[in-house]
BAZARO-426742 format. One record per atom (N, C-alpha, C): x, y, z; residue in three letters. Coordinates in steps of 0.1 Angstrom, whole numbers, plus 5000, padded with zeros to 4 digits. Layout:
<lumfis>
XYZala ...
</lumfis>
This chain:
<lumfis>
500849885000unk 500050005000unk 500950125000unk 500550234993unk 501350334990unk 500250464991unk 500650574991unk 499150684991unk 499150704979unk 499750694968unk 498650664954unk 497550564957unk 498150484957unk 496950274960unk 496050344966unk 496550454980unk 495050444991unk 494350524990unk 494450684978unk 493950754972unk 493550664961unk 493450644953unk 492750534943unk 491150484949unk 491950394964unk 490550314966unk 490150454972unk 490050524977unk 488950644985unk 488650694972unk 488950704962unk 487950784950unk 486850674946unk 486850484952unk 485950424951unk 484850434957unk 485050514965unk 483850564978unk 484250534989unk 483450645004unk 483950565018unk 484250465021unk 485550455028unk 486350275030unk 486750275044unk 486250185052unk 486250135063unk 487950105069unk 488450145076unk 489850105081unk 490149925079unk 488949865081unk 488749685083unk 489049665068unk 488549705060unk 488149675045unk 489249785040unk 490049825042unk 491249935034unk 492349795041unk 492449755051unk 493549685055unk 493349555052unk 491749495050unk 491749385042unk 492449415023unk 491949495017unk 492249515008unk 494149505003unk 494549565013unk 496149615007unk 497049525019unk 496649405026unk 496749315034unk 498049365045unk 497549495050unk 497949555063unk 497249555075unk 498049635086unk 496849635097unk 496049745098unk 494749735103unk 494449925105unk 495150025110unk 496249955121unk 497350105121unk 498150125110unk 497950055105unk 499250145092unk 498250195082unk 496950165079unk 495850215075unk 495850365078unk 495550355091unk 495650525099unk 496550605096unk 497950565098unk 498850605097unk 499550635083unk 498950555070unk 499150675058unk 497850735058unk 497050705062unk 495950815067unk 496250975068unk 496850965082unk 497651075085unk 498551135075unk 499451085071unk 500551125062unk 499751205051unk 498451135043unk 497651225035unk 497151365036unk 496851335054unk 496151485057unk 497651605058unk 498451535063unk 500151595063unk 500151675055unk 499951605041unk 499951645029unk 499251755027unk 498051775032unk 497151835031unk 495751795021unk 495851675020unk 494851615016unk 493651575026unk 492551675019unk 491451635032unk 490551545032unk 490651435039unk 489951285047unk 489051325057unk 487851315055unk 487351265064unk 486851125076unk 486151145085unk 485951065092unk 484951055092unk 483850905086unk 482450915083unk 482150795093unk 481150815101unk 480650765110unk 479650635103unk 480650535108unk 479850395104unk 480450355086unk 481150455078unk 481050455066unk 482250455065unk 483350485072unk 485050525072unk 485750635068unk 486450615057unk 487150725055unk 487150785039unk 486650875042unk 486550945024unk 487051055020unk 487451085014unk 487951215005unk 486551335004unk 487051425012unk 486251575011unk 485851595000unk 486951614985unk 486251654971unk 487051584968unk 486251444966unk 486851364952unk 487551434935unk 488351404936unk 488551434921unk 489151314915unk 488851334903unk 490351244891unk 491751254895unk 492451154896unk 494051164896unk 494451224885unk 495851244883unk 495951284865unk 496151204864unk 496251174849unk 496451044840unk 496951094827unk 498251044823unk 498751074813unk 497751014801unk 497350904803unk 497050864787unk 495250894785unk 494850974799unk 493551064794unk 494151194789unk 494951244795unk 495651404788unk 495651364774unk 496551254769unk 497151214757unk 495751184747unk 494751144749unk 493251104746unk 492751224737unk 493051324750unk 492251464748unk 493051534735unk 494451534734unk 494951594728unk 495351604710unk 495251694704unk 495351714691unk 496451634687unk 496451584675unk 497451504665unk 498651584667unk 499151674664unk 500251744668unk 500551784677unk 499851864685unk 500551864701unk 501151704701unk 499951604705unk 500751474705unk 502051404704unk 502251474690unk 503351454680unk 504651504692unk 504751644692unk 505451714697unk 505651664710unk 505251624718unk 505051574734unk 505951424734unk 507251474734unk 508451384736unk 508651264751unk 507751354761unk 507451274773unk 506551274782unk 505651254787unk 504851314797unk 504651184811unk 505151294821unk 505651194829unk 504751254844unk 503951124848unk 503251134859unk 503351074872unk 503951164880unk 504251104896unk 502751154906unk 502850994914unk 502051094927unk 502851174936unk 503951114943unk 504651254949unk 506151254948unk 506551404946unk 507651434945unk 508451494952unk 509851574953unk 510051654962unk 509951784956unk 509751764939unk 509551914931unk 509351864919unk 508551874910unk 508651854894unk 509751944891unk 510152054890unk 511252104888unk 512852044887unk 512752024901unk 513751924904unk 514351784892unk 513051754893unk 512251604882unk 513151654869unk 512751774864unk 512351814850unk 514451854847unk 514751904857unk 516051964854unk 517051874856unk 516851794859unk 517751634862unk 518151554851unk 517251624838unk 517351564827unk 517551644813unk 518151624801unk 518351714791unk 516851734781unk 516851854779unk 515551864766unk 515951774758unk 514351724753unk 514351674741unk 514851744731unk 515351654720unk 515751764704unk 514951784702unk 513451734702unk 512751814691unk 511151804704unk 510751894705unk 509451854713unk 509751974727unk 508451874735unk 508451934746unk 508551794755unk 508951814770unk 509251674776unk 508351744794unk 507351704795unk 506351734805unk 506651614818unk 506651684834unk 506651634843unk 505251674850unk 504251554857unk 503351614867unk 503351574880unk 502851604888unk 502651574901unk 501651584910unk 501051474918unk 499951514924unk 500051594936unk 500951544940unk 501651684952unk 502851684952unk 503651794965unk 505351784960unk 505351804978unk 506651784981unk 506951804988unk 507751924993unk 508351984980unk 509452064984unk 508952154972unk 507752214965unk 507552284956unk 508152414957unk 508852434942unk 509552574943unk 508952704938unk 508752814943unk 507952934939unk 509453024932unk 508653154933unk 509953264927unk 511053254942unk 512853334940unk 513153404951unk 512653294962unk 512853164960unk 513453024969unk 512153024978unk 510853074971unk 509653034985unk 509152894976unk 508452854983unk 507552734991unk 506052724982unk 506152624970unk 504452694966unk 503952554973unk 502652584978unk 502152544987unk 500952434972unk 501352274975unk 501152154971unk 500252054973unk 499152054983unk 497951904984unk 498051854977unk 497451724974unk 497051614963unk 496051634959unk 495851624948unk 494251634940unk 493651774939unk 494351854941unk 493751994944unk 494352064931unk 495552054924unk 496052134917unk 496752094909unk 497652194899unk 498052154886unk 499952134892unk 500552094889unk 502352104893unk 502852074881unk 503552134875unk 503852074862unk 504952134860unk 506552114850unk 507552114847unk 507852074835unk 508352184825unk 508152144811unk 509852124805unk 510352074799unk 511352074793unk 511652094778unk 512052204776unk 512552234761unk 514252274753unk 514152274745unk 515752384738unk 515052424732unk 515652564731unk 515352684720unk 517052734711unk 516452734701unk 517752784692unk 517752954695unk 517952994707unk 518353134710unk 519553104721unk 520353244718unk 520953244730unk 520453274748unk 521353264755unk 520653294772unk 519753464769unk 520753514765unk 519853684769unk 518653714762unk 518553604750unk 516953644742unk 515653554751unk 516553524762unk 515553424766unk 514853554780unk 515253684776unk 514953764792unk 513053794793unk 512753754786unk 511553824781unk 510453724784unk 511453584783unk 510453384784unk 509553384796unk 509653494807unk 508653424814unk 507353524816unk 507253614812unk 506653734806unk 505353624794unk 506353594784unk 505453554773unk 504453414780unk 505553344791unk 504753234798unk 503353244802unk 503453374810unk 502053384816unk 501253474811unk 501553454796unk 499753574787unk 500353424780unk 500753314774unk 500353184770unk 499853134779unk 499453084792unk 498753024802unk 497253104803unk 497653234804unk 496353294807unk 495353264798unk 496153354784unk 494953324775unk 494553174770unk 495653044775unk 495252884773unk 493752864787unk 494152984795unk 493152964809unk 491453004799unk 491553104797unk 490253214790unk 490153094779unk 490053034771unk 489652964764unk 488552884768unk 489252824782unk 488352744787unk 487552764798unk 487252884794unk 485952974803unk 486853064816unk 487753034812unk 488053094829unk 487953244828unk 487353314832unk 487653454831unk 487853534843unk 488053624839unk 488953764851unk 490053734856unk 490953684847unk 492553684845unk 493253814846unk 494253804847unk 495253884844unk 496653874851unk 497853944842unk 498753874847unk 499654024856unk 500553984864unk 500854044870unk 502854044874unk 503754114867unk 505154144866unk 505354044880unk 506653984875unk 506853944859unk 506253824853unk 505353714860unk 504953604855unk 503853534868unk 503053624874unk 502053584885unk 501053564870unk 499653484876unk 498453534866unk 497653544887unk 496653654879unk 495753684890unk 494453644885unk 493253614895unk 492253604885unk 491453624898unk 490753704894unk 489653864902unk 490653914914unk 491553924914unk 492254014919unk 493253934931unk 493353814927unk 494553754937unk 495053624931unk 496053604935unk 497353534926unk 497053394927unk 496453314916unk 496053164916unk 496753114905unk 497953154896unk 499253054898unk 500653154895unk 501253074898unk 503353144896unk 503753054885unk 505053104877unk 506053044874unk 507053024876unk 507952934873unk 509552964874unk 510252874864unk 511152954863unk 511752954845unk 513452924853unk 513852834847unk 515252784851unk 516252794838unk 516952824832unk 517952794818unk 519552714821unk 519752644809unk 521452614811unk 521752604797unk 522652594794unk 523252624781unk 524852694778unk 525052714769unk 526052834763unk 525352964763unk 526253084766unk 525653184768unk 525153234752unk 525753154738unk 525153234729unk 524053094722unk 523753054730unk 523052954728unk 523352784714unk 522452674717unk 521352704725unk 521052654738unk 519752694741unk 519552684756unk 518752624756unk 519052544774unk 517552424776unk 516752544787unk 515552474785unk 514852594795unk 513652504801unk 514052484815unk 512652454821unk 511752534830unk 510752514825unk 509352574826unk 508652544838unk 508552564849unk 507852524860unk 506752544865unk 504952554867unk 504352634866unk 503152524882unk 502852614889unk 501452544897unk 500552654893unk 499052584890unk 498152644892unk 497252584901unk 496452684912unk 495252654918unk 494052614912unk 493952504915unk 492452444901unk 491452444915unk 491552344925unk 490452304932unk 490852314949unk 492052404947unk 492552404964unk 491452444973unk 491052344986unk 490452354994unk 491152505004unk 490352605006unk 490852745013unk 491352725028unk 491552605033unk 492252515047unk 493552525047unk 493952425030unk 495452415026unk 495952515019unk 495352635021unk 496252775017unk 496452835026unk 496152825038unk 495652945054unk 497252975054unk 498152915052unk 499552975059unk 500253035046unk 499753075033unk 499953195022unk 499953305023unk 500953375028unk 501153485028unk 500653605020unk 500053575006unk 499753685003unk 497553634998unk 497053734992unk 496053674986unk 495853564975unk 495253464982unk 495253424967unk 493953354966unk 494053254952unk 492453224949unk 492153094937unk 491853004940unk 492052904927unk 490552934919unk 491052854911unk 489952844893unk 488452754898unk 488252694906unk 487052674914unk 486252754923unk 487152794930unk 485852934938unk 485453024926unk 485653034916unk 485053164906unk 484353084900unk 484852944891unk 484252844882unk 483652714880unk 483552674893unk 483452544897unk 484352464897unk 483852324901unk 485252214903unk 485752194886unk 486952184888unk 487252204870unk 488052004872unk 488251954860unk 488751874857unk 490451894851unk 491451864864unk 492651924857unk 493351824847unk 492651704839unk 493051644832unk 493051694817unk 491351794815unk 490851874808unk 492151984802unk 492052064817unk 492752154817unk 494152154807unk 494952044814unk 496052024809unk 496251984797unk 495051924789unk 494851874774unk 494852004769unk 494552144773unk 494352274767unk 495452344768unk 496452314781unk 497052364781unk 498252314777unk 498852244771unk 499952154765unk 499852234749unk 498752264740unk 498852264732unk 499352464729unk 498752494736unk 499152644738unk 500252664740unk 500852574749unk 502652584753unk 503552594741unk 503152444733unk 503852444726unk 503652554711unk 502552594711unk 502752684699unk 503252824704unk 502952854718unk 503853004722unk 505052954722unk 505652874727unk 507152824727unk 507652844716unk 507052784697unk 507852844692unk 507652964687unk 506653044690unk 506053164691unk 507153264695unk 507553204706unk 508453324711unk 509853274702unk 510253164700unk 511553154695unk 511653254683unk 510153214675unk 510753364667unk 510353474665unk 509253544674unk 509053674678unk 509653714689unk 510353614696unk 510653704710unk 509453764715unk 509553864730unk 508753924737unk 507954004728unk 508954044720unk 507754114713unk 506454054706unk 506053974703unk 505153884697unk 504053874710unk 503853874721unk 503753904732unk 502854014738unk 503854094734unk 503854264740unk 502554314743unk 501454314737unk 500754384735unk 499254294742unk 499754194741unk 498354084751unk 498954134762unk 500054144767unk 500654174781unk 500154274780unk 500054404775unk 499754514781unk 498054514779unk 497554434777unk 496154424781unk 495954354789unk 496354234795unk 496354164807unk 497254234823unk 497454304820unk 498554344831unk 497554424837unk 497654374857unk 496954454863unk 497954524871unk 499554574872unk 499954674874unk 500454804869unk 499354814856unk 499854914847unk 499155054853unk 500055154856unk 499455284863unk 498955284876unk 498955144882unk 498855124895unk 500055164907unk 499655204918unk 500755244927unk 501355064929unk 502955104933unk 503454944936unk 504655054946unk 504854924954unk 506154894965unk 507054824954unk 508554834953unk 509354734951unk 509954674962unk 510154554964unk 510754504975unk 512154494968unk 513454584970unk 514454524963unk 515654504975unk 516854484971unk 518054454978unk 518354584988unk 518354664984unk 518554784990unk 517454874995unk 515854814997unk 515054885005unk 513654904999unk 512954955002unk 511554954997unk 511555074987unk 510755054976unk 510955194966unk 509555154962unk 508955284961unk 507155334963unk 507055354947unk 506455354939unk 506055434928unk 505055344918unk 504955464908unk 503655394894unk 504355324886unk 503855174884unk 503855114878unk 503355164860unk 504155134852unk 504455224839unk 503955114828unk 504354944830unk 504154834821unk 505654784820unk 505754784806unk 507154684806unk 507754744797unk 509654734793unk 510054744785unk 510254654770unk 511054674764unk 511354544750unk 511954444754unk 512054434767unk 513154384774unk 512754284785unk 511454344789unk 510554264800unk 510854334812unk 512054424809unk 512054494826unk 510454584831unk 510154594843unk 509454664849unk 509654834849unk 509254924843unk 509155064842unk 508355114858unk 508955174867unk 508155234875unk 508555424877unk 507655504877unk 507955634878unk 507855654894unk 509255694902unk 509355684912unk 508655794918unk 508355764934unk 507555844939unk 509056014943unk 509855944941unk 510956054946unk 511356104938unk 510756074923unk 511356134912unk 512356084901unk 511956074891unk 512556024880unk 512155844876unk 512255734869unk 512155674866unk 513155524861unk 513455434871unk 513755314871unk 513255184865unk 514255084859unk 513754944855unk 513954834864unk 512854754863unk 513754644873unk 513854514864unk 514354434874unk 514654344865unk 513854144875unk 513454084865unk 512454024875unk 513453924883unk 514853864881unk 515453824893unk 515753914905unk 515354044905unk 516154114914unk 515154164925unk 513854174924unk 512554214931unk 511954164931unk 510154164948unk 509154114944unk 508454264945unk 507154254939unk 506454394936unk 505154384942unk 504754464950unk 503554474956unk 502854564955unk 501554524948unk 500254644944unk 500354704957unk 499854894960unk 499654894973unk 497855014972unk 497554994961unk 496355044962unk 495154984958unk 495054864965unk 494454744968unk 494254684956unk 
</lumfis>
């Protein structure tokens, strides 16, 4: 018995400690006891009186070869790997352990992580069954510096792959949050290695909040908000059939437009454009309006003290401050 196997049987309906330990020929304490380790996880189990133990909001596991089902003849084509774990200590981790495919995209998922990596070394917060974890693997025939722009173009391809499939009140937010009605329901993180004049492997790291129960986010520091409180329970096997194919046509989207190709969905999805912002940087808090972006992807802000600075997205995090 493993917590895949014992998530499996609980999506068969309430299961009795007697009849989970007959099944996987353990005792009911070790029953309990990946019991526990589930809820650890943040996977919410209940206790049903007379009936056992069930899963709060059932969902679908992912399943590679339902993704694969859903998906167009060519995306298909192009989808060099697609690799599904129940737990990890990071898809990231997963994804960078290994070289891009030559030709394609090479996809990692996860039903939860243990060690999930956000921007600036935080913690994205992981349950089972609740959400998307994914880690993508590519090369691009550009060098490192044309890649400054890649995680910019990442999140208006995610958003607008989101709005397709009904999601609305998106928007993305410097340099690669998306918001949707006004608090942050997913991140990215963009890793490169290579020659500096390329080319370069680039992995793509991305969670999104599909069906996070608002329990397993209480210790989230900032606001945030998954694609179910706005749109109901979504199916993230769906999802990901929609979103695979978007990836790969921005991917080579950007190889040969660059940011620019981009530019201009970003300045319509962007909800810090003319907004007051904080920068949190190395050297101290700096107040001012948010301006949009350069050709470059840096952040324009017109300082409150006068005159005008860029930032650059490894160097700050940026905080709306008029609500």
């Amino acid at each position: 018995m493993d917590n895949s196997a014992l998530v499996q049987a609980l999506l068969d309906g309430p299961q009795t400690g007697v009849a989970l330990a007959e099944r996987f020929g353990v005792t009911r304490a070790a029953v309990w006891k990946r019991i526990e380790q589930l809820r650890g996880l943040g996977l919410a189990i209940e206790a049903r009186e007379q009936r056992g133990y069930a899963l709060a909001a059932p969902t679908p596991l992912l399943d590679a070869a339902r993704i694969r089902e859903w998906l167009d003849p060519v995306t298909d084509a192009a989808l060099a790997d697609l690799h599904v774990v129940f737990e990890t200590d990071s898809t990231q981790r997963l994804a960078m352990a290994q070289a891009a495919p030559a030709r394609g995209i090479a996809v990692w998922l996860a039903e939860t992580q243990r060690a999930g990596q956000g921007r600036r070394g935080k913690a994205w917060v992981s349950p089972p069954l609740a959400n998307i974890y994914c880690s993508v693997n590519r090369r691009f025939a550009l060098p490192m510096a044309a890649m400054a722009g890649f995680p910019l173009a990442c999140a208006v391809i995610l958003a607008d792959a989101l709005q397709t499939q009904g999601i609305a009140g998106l928007g993305v937010k410097w340099p690669n949050d998306l918001w949707l009605h006004g608090r942050k329901c997913a991140g990215l993180l963009i890793q490169l290695r290579g020659e500096a004049q390329g080319p370069c492997e680039v992995t793509l790291g991305f969670g999104i909040n599909v069906n996070m129960p608002p329990a397993a986010g209480a210790d989230i520091d900032q606001a945030w908000t998954a694609l179910a409180q706005h749109h109901g329970p979504q199916d993230r096997n769906r999802l990901l059939a929609a979103l695979l194919p978007a990836l790969t046509d921005g991917f080579a989207r950007y190889e040969r437009d660059g940011l620019a190709g981009f530019a201009a969905r970003w300045q319509a999805l962007d909800v810090l454009a003319g907004r007051s912002v904080r920068i949190l940087a190395a050297d101290g808090a700096i107040d001012g309006r948010a301006l949009g972006i350069d050709a470059d992807g840096a952040l324009r802000v017109a300082l409150d003290a006068g005159g005008e600075r860029r930032f650059h997205s490894g160097e700050v995090s940026v905080r709306r401050t008029d609500g």
